[in-house]
MIRO-498598 format. One record per residue (C-alpha): x, y, z; chain. Coordinates in pm, 1 decimal. Layout:
MIRO-498598
NODE         x         y         z  fivex
NODE         X         Y         Z      A
...
***
This chain:
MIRO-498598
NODE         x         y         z  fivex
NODE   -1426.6    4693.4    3872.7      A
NODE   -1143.6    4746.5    4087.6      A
NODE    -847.0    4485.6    4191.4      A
NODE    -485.1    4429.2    4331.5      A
NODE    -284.9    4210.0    4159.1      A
NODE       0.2    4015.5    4344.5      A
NODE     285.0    3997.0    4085.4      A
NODE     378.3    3608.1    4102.8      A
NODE     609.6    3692.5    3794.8      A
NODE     651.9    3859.1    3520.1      A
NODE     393.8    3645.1    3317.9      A
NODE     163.0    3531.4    3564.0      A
NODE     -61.8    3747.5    3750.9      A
NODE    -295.8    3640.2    4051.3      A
NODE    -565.0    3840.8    4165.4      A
NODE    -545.4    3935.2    4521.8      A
NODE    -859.1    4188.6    4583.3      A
NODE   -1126.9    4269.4    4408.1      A
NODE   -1504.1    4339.6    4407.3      A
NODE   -1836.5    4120.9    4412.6      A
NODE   -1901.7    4145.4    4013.8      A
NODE   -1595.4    4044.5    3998.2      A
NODE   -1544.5    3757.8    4218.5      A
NODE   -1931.4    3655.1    4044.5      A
NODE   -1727.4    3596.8    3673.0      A
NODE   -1414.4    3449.4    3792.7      A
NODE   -1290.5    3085.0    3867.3      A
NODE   -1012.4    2892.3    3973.7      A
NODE    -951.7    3133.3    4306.9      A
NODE    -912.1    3420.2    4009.5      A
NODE    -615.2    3292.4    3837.9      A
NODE    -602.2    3336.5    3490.3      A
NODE    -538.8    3116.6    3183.1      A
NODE    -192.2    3132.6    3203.8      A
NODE    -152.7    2997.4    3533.3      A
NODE    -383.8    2694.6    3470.2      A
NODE    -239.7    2592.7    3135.8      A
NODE      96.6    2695.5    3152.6      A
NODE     112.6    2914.2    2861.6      A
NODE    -226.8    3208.8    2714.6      A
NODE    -502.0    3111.7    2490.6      A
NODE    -345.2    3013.2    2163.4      A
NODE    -478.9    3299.4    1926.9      A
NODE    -520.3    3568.8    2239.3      A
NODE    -267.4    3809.5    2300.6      A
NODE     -85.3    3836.1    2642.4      A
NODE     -28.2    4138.2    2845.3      A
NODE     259.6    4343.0    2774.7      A
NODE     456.6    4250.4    3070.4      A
NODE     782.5    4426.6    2909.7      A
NODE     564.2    4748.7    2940.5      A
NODE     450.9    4691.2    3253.6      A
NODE     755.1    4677.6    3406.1      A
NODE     956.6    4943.8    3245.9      A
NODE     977.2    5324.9    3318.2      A
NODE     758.2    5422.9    3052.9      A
NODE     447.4    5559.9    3326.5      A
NODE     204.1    5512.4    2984.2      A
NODE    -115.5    5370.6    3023.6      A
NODE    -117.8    5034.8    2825.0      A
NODE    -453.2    4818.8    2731.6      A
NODE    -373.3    4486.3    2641.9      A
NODE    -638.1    4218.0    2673.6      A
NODE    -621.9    3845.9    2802.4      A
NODE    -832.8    3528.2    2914.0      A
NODE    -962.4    3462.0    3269.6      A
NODE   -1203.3    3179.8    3369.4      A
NODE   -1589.2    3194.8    3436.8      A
NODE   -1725.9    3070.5    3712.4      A
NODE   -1904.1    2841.0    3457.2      A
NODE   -1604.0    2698.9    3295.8      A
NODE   -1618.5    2947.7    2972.6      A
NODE   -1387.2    3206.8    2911.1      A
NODE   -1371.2    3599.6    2928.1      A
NODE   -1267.3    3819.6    2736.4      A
NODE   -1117.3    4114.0    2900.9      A
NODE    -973.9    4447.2    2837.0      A
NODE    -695.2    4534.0    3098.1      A
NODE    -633.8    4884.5    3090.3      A
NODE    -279.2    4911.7    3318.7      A
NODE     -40.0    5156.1    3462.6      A
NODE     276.7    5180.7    3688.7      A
NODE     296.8    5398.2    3955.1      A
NODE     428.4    5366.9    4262.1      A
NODE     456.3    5003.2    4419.2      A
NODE     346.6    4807.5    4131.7      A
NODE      -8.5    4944.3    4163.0      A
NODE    -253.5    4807.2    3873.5      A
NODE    -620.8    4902.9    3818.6      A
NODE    -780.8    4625.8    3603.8      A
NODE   -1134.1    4748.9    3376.1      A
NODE   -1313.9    4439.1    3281.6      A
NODE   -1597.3    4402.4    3032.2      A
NODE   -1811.7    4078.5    2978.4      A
NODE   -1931.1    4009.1    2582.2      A
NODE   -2148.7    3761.0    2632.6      A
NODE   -2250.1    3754.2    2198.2      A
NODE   -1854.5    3687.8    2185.6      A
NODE   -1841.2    3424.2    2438.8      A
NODE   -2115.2    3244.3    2291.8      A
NODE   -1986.4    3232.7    1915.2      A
NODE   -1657.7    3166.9    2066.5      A
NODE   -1802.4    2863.3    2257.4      A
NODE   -2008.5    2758.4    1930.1      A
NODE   -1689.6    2788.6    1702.8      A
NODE   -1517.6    2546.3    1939.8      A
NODE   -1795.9    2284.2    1932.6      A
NODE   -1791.8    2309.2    1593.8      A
NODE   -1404.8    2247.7    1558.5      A
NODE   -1439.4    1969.9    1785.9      A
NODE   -1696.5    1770.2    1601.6      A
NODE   -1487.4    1848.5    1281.7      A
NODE   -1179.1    1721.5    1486.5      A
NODE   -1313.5    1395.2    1573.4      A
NODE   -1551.5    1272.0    1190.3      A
NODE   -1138.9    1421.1    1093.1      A
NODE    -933.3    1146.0    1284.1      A
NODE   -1238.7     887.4    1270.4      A
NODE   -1274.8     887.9     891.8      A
NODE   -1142.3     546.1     750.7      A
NODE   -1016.2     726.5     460.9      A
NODE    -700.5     889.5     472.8      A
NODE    -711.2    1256.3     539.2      A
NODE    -436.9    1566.1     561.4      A
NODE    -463.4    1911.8     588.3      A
NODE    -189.7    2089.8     452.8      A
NODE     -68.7    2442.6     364.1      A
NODE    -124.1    2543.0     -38.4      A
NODE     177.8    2734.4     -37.5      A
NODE     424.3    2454.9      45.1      A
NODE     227.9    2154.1     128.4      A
NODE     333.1    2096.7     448.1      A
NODE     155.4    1896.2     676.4      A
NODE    -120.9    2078.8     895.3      A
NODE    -261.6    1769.4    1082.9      A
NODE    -286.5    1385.9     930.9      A
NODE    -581.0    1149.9    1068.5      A
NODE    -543.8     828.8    1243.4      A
NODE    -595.8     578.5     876.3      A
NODE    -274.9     808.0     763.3      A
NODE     -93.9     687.5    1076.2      A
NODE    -203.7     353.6    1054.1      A
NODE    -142.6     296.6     670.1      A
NODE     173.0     478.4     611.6      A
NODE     355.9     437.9     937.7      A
NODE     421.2     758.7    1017.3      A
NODE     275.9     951.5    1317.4      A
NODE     159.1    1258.1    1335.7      A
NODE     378.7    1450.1    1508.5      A
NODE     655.4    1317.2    1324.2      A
NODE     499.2    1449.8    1009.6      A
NODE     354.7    1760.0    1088.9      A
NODE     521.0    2071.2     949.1      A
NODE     727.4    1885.2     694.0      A
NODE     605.6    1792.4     355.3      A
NODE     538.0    1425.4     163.1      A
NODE     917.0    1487.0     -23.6      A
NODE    1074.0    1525.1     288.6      A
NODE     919.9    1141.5     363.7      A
NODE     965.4    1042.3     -46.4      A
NODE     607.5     951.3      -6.7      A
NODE     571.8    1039.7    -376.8      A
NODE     664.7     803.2    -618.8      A
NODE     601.1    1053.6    -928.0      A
NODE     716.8    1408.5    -706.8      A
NODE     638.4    1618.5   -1062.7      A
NODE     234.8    1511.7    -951.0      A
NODE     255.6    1670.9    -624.9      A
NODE     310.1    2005.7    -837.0      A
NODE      21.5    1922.8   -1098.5      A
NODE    -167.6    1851.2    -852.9      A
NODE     -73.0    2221.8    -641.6      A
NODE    -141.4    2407.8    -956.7      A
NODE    -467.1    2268.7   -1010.9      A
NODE    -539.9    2372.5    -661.9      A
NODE    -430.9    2703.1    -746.0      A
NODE    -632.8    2756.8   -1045.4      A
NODE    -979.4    2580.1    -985.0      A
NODE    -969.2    2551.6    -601.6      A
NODE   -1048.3    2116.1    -588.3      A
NODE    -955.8    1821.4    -815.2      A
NODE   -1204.7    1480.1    -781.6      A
NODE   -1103.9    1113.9    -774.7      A
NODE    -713.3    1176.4    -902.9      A
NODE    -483.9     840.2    -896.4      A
NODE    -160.0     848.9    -698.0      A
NODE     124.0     611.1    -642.8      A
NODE     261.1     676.3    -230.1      A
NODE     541.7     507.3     -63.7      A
NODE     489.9     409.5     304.3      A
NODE     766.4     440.6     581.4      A
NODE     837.2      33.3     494.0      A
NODE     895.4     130.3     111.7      A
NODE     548.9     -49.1       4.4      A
NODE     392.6     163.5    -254.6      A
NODE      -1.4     255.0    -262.6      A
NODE    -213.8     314.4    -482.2      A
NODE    -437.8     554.5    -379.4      A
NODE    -759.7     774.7    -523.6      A
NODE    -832.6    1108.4    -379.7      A
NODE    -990.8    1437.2    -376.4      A
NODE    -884.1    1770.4    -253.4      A
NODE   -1010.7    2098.7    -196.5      A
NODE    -881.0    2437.2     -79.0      A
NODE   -1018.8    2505.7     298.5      A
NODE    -931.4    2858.7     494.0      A
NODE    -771.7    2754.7     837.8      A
NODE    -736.1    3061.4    1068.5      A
NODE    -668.9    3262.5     765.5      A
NODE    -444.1    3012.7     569.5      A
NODE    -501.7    2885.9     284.7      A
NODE    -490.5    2481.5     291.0      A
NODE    -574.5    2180.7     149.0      A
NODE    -821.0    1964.0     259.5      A
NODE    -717.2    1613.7     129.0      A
NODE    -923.3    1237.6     171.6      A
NODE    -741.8     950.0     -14.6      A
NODE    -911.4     629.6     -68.7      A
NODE    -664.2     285.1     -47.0      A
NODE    -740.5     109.8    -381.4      A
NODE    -435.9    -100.0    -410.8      A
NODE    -639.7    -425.4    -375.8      A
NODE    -866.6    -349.8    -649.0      A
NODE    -594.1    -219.5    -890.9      A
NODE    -451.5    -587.8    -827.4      A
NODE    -750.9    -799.1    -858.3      A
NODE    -833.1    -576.1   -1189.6      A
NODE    -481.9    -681.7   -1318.2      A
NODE    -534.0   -1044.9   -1211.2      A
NODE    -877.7   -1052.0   -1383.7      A
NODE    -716.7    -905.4   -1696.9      A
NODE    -470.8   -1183.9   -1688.0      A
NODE    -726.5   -1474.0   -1637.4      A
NODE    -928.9   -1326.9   -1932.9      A
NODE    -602.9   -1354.3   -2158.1      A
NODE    -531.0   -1673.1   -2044.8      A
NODE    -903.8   -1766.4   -2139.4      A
NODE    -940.5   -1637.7   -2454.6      A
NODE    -571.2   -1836.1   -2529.2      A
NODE    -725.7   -2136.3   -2398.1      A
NODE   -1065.7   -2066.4   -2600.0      A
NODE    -860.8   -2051.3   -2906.2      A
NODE    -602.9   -2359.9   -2792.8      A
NODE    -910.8   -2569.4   -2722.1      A
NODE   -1063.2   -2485.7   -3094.3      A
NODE    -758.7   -2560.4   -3295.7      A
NODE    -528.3   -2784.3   -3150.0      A
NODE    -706.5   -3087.2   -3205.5      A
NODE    -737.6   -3005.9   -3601.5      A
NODE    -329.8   -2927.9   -3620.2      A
NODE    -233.4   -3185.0   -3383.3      A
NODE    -371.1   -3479.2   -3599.3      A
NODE    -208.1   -3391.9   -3980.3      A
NODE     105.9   -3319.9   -3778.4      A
NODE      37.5   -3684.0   -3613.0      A
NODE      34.1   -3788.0   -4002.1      A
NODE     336.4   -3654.8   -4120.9      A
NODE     539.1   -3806.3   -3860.1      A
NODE     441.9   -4144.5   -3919.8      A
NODE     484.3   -4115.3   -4261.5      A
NODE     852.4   -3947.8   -4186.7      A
NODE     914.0   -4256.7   -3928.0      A
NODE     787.2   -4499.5   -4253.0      A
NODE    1052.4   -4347.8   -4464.7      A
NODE    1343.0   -4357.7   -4240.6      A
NODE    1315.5   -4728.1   -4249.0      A
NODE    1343.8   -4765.1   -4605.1      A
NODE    1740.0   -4743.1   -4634.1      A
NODE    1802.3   -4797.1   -5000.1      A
NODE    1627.0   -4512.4   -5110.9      A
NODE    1651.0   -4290.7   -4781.3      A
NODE    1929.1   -4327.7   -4630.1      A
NODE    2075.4   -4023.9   -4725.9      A
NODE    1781.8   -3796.4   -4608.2      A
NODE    1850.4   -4000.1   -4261.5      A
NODE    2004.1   -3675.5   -4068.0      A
NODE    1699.6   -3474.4   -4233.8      A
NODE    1436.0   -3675.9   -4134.1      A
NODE    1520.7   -3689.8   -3785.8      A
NODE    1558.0   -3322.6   -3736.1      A
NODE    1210.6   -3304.1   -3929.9      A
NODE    1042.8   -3554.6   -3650.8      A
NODE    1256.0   -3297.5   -3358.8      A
NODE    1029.1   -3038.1   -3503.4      A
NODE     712.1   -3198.8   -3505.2      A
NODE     771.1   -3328.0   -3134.8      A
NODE     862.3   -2980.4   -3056.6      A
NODE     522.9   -2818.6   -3184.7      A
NODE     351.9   -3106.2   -3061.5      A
NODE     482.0   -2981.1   -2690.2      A
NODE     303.7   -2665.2   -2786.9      A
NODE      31.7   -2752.1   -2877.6      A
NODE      37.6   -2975.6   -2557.5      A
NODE      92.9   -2641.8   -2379.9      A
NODE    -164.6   -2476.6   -2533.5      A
NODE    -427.2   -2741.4   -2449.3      A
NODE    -305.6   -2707.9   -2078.7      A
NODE    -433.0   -2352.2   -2089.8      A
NODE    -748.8   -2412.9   -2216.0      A
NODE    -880.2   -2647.1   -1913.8      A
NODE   -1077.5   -2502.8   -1659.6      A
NODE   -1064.9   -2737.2   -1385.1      A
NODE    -829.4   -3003.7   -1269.6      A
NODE    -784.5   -3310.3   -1445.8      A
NODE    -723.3   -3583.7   -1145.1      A
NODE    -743.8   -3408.2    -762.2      A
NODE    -740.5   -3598.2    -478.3      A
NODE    -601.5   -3506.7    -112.3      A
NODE    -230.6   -3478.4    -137.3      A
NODE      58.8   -3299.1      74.0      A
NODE     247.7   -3021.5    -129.0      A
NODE     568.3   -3150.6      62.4      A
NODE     526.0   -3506.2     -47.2      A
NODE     533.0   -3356.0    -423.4      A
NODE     770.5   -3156.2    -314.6      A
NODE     984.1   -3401.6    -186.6      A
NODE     954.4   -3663.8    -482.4      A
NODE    1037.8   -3389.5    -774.6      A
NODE    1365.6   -3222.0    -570.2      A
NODE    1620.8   -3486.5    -670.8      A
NODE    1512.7   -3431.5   -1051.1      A
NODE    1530.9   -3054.9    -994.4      A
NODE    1893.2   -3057.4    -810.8      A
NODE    2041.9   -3281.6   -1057.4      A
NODE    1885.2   -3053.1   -1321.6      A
NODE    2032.1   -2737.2   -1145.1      A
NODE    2398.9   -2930.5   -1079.7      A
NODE    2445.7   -2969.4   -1445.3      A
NODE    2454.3   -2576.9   -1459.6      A
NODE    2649.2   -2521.7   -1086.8      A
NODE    2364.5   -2428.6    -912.0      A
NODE    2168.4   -2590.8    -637.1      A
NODE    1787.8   -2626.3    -492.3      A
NODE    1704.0   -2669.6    -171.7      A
NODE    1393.0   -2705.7      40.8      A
NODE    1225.8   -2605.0     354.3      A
NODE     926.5   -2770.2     433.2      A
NODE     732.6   -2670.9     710.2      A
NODE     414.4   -2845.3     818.5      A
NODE     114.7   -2775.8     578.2      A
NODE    -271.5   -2997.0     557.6      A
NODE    -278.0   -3157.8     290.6      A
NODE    -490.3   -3010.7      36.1      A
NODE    -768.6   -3103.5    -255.4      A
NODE    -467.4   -3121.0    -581.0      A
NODE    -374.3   -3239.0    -920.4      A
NODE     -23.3   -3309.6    -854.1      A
NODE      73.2   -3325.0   -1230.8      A
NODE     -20.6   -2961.1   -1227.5      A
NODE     115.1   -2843.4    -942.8      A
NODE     444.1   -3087.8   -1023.3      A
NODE     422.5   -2859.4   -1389.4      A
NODE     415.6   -2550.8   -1169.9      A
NODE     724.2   -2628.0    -952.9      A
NODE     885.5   -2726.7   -1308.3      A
NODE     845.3   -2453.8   -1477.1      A
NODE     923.1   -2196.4   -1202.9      A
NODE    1244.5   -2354.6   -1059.6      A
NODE    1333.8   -2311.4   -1482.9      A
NODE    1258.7   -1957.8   -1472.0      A
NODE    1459.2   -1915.6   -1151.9      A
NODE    1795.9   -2142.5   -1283.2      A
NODE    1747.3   -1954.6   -1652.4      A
NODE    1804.8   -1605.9   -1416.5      A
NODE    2126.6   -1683.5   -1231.1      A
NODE    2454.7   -1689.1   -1314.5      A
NODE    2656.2   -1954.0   -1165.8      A
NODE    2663.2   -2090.4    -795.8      A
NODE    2291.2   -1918.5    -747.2      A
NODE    2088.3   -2078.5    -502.7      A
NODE    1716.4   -2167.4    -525.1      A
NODE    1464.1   -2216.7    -222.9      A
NODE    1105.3   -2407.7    -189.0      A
NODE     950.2   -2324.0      98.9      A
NODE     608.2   -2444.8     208.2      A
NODE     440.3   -2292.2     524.2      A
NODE      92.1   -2128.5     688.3      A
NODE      40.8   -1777.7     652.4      A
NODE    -342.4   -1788.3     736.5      A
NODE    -576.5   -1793.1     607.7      A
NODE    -334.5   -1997.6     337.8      A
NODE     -89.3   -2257.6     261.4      A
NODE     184.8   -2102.6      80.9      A
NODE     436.0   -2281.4    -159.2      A
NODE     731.4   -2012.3    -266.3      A
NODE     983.6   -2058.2    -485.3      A
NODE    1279.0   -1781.8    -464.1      A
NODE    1547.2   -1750.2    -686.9      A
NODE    1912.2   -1533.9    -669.3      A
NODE    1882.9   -1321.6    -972.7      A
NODE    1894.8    -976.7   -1117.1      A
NODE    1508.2    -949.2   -1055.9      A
NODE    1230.8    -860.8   -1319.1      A
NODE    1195.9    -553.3   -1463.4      A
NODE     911.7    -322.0   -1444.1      A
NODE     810.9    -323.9   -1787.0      A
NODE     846.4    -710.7   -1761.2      A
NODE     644.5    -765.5   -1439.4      A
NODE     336.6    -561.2   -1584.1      A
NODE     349.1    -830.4   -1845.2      A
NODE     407.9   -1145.0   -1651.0      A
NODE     209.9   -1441.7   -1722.3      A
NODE      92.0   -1303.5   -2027.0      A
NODE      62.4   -1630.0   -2304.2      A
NODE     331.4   -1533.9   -2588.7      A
NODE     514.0   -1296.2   -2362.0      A
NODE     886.9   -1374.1   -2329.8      A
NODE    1235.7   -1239.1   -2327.3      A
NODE    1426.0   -1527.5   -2372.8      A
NODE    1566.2   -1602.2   -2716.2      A
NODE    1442.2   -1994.3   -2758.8      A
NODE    1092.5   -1945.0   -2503.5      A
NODE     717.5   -2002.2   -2576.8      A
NODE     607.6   -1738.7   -2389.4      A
NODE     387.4   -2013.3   -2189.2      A
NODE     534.0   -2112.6   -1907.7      A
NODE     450.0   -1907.9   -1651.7      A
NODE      82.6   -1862.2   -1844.0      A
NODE      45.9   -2238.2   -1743.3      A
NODE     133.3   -2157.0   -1377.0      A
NODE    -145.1   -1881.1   -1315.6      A
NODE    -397.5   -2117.0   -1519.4      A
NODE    -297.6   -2391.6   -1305.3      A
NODE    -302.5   -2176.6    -989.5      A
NODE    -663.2   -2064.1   -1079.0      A
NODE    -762.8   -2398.7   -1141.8      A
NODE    -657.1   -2485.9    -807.8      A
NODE    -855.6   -2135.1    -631.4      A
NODE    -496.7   -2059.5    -580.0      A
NODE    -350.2   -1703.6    -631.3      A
NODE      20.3   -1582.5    -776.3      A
NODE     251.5   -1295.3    -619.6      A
NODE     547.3   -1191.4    -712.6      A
NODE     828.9   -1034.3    -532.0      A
NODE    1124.6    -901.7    -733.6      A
NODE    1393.8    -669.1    -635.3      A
NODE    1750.6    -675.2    -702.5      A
NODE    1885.3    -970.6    -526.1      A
NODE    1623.6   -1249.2    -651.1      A
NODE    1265.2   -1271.8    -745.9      A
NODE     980.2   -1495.8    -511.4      A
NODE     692.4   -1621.6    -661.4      A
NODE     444.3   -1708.6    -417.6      A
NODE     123.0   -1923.3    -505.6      A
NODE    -126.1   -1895.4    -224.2      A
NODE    -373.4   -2201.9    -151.5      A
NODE    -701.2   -2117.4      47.5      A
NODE    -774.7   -2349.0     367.7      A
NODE   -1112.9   -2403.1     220.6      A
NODE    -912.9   -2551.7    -122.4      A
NODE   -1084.0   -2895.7     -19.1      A
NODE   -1458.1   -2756.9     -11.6      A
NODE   -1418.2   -2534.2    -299.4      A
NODE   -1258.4   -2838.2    -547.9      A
NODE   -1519.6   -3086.6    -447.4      A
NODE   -1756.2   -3048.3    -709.7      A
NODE   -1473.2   -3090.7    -951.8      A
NODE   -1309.7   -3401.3    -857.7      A
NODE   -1274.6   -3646.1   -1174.8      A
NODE   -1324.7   -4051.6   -1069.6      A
***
């Protein structure tokens, strides 16, 4: 098969004559790849224009892509030479066998493409060499705030997606060794600093003759929670099991001895002197009756009195008690109410709650901290949050948080905040927490549906 080219430059070439057979395979007027795309087939080598164009009178054969008249592709040999006036014979050979597999492979990476970017899982493809990103799917995008051309050819350090890097390396060795790992727990950061956890699998793939990973993560961060929450709840239940079976039987002898230490304080001839002694005796008592108070509160499991009440009314009537509380120590409490329906409570509970978290937050600031109630919608609840200006908990501490016993203050219980998640659960409320270095929020969540839910355990 014979042509003439006409030279557009020296990457582009045009045919300009050539025979039926020819003209039969060709599309697009006979231009070839690279003048419809801009650049060759990725994969497919050019034609040696350098070569072309130089001195050197060798015969070169390169090969490059033209069109079909059928939209395909063909793969043909050029077999080129200079001599004269830029005169070029072009041989061209059909493989139809090539063209089909070709056209096969490429359905097949298609289909892969879009289950790939579809997948509601989070999926990556990166190199095993370095672990730098190959492609990410659309859930990545979506979940960790990153697209995908920002992320592709960098690796998860240079994003501090890890929070454990040393597992990224684990987790490349036991690529390298056994080829996959199965349902491994991570920890990620997303671009807004959250932190997910994550279970995944990962297996080594061969991508145009690299070696990669093929990676599918599966958000569990939800579950982890409720898991922790349950845990809790259970703890608190097996306190209140216990609370429920004993305090009664102390409560009464200790009920006893305090009358009988009340009896002797009035006889002043003989006791007079034991006067200082009995009193501090009595302090006692009333202090482990508070306990055992305490203890009893954990072991209810549904509201004593609920009726339909505004969490800014209760709000509102306890703040005066709280700032003059705070003042004492030079700090303050303030409120922002926003307006909230009013909602199915026991308002001596949810009076303990605010209680016993605006003591937390006054116990963690130093002088002139600030505290803030807020109540507002965040659908589908009615929030009430109570932030605080302190150092922030701990780690270790949080994991332990609302645990009955658990405290690190010198003179506590360990049952205050144990109270708050019973009362909270009485309530079909949840708990978050929010710490950090400049304060700590706690959060208690009340459904919309808190009215139908608590019906069935109103008390006349």
């Amino acid at each position: 098969m014979l042509c003439c080219p006409i030279i557009k430059n020296k990457t582009i070439f045009v045919l300009f004559l050539c025979n039926l057979l020819l003209f039969s395979i060709l599309y697009y007027a006979h231009i070839c790849y690279a003048e419809v795309n801009g650049k060759d087939q990725p994969g497919s080598p050019v034609v040696n224009q350098g070569n072309i164009f130089s001195n050197d009178q060798t015969v070169h054969t390169q090969y490059s892509n033209f069109y079909e008249i059928n939209k395909g592709l063909v793969w043909v040999g050029l077999l080129t030479s200079v001599a004269g006036f830029f005169l070029t014979v072009f041989l061209f050979r059909k493989n139809k066998e090539l063209t089909k597999s070709q056209l096969s492979l490429k359905q097949s990476e298609q289909r892969f493409a879009r289950v790939f970017h579809a997948n509601p899982n989070i999926q990556t493809i990166n190199r095993l060499d370095d672990f730098r990103f190959i492609d990410v799917n659309d859930s990545f995008e979506k979940i960790f705030g990153y697209g995908r051309e920002e992320v592709i050819g960098y690796t998860p350090l240079d994003f501090n997606l890890w929070v454990n890097p040393q597992l990224q390396q684990e987790l490349l060795t036991l690529l390298g060794n056994e080829g996959h790992y199965t349902d491994k727990e991570v920890i990620l950061r997303t671009n807004s600093g959250e932190e997910k956890v994550l279970q995944g699998s990962g297996v080594v793939v061969d991508v145009t003759g690299v070696s990669c990973v093929l990676i599918s993560l599966r958000d569990i961060t939800e579950s982890k929670q409720m898991e922790k929450e349950i845990k809790k709840l259970d703890r608190l239940n097996l306190v209140g099991q216990v609370a429920a079976g004993i305090g009664h039987e102390i409560r009464n002898p200790l009920t006893t001895v305090r009358g009988f230490l009340q009896l002797f304080q009035t006889k002043k001839e003989s006791c007079d002197i034991y006067k200082e002694q009995f009193m501090l005796m009595i302090e006692e008592l009333d202090r482990a009756n508070s306990i055992i108070t305490e203890f009893l509160t954990l072991a209810r499991n549904k509201p004593e009195r609920v009726e339909m009440k505004n969490l800014n009314s209760i709000v509102t009537k306890i703040l005066p008690l709280l700032q003059a509380q705070a003042l004492k120590e030079e700090k303050y409490v303030y409120a922002v109410l926003d307006k909230v329906p009013d909602l199915l409570l026991d308002e001596n509970e949810i009076r303990q709650i605010i209680l016993n978290l605006i003591r937390n937050g006054l116990d963690a600031m130093s002088r002139g901290g600030n505290i803030t109630i807020r109540t507002y919608i965040q659908e589908p609840h009615t929030i009430l949050s109570i932030r605080d200006e302190g150092e922030g908990i701990k780690p270790e501490v949080l994991e332990k948080i609302g645990t009955p016993f658990y405290t690190t203050k010198d003179s506590g219980t360990g049952l205050g905040l144990a109270i708050c998640y019973g009362i909270a659960e009485r309530h079909n409320a949840s708990v978050d927490v929010k710490t950090g270095p400049n304060g700590t929020i706690f959060l208690i969540k009340f459904p919309f549906d808190n009215q139908n839910q608590l019906c069935n355990t109103k008390v006349s």
